[in-house]
KOLNU-175276 format. One record per residue: x, y, z of N, C-alpha, C, O in turn. Coordinates in steps of 0.001 Angstrom, whole numbers, padded with zeros to 6 digits, always signed. Layout:
<recs>
XYZXYZXYZXYZ ...
</recs>
This chain:
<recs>
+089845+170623+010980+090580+171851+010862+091527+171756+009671+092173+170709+009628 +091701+172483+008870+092568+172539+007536+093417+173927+007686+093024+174889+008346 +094456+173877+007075+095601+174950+007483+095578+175908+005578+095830+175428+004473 +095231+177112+005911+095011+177637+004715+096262+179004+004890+097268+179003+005598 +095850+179875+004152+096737+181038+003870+097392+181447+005455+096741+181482+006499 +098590+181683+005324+099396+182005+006700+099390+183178+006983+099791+183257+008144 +099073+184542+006436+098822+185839+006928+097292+185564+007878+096240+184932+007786 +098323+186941+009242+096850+187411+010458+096895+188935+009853+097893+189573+009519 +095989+189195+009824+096093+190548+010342+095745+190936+011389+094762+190670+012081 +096911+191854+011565+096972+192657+012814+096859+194210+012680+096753+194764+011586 +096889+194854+013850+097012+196197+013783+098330+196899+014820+098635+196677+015992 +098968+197921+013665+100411+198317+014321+099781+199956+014745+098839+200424+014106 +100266+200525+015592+099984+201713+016129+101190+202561+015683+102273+202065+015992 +101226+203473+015169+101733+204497+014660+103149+205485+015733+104352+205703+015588 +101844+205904+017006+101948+206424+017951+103281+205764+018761+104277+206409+019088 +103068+204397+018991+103780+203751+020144+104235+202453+019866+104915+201844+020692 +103848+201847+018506+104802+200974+017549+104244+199613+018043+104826+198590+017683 +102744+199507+019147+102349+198375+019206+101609+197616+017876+100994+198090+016921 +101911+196391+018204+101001+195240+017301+100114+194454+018295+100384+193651+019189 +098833+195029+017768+097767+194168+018399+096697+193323+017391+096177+193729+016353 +096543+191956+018081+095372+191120+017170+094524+191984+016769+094449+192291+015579 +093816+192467+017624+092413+193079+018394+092636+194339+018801+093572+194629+019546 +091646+195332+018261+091688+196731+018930+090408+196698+019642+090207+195518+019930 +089378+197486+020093+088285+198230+020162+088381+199714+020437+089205+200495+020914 +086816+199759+019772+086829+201082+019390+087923+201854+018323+087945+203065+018101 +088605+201071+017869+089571+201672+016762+090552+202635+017930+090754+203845+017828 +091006+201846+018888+092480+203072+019528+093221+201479+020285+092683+200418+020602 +094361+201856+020344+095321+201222+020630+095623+200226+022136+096482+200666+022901 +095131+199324+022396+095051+198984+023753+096349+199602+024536+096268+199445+025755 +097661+200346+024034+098833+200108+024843+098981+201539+024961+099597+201873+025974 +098561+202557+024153+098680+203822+024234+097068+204856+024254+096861+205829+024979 +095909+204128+023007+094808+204551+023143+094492+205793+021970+093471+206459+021803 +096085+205813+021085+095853+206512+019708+094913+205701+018568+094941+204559+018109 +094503+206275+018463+093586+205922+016680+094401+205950+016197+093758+206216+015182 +095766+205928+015719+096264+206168+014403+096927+204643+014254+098124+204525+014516 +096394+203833+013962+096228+202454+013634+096940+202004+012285+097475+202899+011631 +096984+200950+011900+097441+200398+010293+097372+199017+010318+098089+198323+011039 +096485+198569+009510+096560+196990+009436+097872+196566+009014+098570+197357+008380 +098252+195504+009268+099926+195180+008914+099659+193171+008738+098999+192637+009630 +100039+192565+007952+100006+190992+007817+101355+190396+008499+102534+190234+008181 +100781+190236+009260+102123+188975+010472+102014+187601+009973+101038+186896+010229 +103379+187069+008998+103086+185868+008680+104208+185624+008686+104989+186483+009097 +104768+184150+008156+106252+183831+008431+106642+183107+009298+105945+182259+009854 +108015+183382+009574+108833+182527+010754+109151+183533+011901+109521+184681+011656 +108948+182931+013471+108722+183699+014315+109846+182936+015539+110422+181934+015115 +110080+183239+016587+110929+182827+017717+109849+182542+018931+108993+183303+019381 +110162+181244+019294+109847+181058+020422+109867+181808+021501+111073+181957+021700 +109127+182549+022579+109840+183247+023836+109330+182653+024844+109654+183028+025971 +108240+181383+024633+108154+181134+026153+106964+179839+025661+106116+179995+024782 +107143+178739+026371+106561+177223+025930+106068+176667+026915+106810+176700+027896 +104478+175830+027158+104562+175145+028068+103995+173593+027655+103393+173680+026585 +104001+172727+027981+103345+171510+027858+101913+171591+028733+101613+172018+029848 +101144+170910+027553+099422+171002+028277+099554+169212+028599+099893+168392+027745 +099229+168921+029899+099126+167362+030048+098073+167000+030408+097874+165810+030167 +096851+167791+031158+095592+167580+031609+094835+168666+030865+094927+169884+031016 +094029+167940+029990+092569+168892+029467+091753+167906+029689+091834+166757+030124 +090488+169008+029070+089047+168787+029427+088748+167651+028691+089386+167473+027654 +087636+166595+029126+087534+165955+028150+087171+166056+026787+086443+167030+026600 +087487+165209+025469+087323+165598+023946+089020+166309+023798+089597+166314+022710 +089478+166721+024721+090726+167586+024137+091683+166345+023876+091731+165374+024631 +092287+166460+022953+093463+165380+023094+094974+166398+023272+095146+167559+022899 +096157+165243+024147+096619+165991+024923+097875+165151+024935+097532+164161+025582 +099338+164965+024527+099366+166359+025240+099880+167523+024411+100808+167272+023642 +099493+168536+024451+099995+169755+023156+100837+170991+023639+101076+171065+024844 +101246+171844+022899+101928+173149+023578+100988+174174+023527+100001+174282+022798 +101515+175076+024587+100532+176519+024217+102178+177389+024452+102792+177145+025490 +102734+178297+023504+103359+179183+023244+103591+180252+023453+102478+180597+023848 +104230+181186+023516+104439+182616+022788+105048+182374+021615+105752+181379+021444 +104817+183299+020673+106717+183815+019853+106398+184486+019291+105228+184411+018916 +107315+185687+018822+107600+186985+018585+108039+186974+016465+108901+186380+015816 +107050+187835+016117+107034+187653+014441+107479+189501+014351+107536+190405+015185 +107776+189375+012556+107730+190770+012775+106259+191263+011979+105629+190430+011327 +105811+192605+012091+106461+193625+012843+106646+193667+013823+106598+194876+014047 +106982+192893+015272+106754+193500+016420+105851+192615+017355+105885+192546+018583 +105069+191981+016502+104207+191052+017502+104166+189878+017833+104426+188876+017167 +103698+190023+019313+104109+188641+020188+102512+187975+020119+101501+188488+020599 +102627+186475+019258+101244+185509+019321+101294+185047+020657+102324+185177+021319 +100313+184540+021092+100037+183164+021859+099354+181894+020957+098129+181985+020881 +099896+180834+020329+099169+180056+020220+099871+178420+020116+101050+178130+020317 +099046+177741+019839+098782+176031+019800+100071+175645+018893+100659+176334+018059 +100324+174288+019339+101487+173459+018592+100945+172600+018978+100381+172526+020069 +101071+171173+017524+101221+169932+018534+102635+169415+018316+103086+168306+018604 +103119+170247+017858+104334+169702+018526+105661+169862+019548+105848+171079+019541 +106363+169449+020152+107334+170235+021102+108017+170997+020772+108847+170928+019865 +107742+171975+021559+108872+173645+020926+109440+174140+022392+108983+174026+023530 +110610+174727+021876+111795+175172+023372+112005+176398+022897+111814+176665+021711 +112442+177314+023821+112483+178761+023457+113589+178867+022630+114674+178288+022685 +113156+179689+021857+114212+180066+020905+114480+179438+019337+115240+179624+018386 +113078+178371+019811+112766+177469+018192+111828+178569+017410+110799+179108+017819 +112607+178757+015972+111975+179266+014683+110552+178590+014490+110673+177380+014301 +109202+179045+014485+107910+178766+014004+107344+178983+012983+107823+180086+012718 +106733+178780+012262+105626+179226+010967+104486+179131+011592+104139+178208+012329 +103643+180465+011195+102321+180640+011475+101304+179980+010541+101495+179892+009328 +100212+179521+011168+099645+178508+009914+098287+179028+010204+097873+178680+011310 +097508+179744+009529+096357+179535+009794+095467+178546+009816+095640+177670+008969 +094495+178426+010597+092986+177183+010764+091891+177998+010990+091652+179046+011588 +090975+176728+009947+089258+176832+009845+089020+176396+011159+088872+175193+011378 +088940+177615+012479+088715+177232+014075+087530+178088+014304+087517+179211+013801 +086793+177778+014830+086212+179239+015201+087140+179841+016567+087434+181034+016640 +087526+178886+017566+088069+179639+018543+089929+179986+018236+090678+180955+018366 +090042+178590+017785+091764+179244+016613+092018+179747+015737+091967+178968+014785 +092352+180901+015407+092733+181209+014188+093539+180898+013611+093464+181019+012388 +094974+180214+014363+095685+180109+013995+096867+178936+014840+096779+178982+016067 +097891+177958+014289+098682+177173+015262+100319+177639+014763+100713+178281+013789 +100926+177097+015733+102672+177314+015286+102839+175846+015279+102227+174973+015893 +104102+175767+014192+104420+174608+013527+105811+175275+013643+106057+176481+013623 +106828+174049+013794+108155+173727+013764+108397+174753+011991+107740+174851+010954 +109830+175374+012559+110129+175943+010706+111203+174976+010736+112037+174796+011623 +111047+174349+009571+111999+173375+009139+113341+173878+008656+114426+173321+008823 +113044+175294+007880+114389+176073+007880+114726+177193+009017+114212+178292+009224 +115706+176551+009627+116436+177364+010927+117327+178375+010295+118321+178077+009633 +116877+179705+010558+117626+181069+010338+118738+181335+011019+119327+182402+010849 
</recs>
């Protein structure tokens, strides 16, 4: 896995000001407007909620975090750390060559 350009795109809803990874059908999972806008979520983000993984499957090595945290515009990730994060720790989004990750949070070394 190699960590390349840090923009996701996402999609912000017009209508009701959600940010979602993922639409279908082009309408809004939270309201169900089409009026959509791709938007790039990259940067430093806040922790809102952390857990420690201590038992995986085998091949997984362990033990790692699985996350929330909140970037702007508006949107809340879920993803991977290997390293320990507590709510309210500043992240950088990093993208990865995953097929099932797109992406991990990494410690921001500069605290805002």
């Amino acid at each position: 896995m190699t960590a390349t350009a840090p923009a996701i795109e996402m999609f912000a809803c017009a209508s009701c000001s959600a940010v979602h990874l993922e639409v279908l059908n082009g309408r809004c999972p939270s309201c169900g407007s089409a009026d959509l806008a791709p938007v790039a979520v990259e940067g430093s983000g806040r922790v809102a909620s952390a857990t420690t993984v201590r038992l995986a499957p085998p091949g997984v090595d362990v033990p790692y975090v699985i996350a929330y945290a909140d970037f702007e515009p508006g949107a809340r990730l879920l993803g991977r750390s290997e390293s320990p994060l507590d709510i309210g720790d500043a992240v950088r989004l990093v993208r990865v060559d995953d097929p099932v990750e797109r992406f991990r949070f990494i410690p921001d070394e500069v605290r805002p």
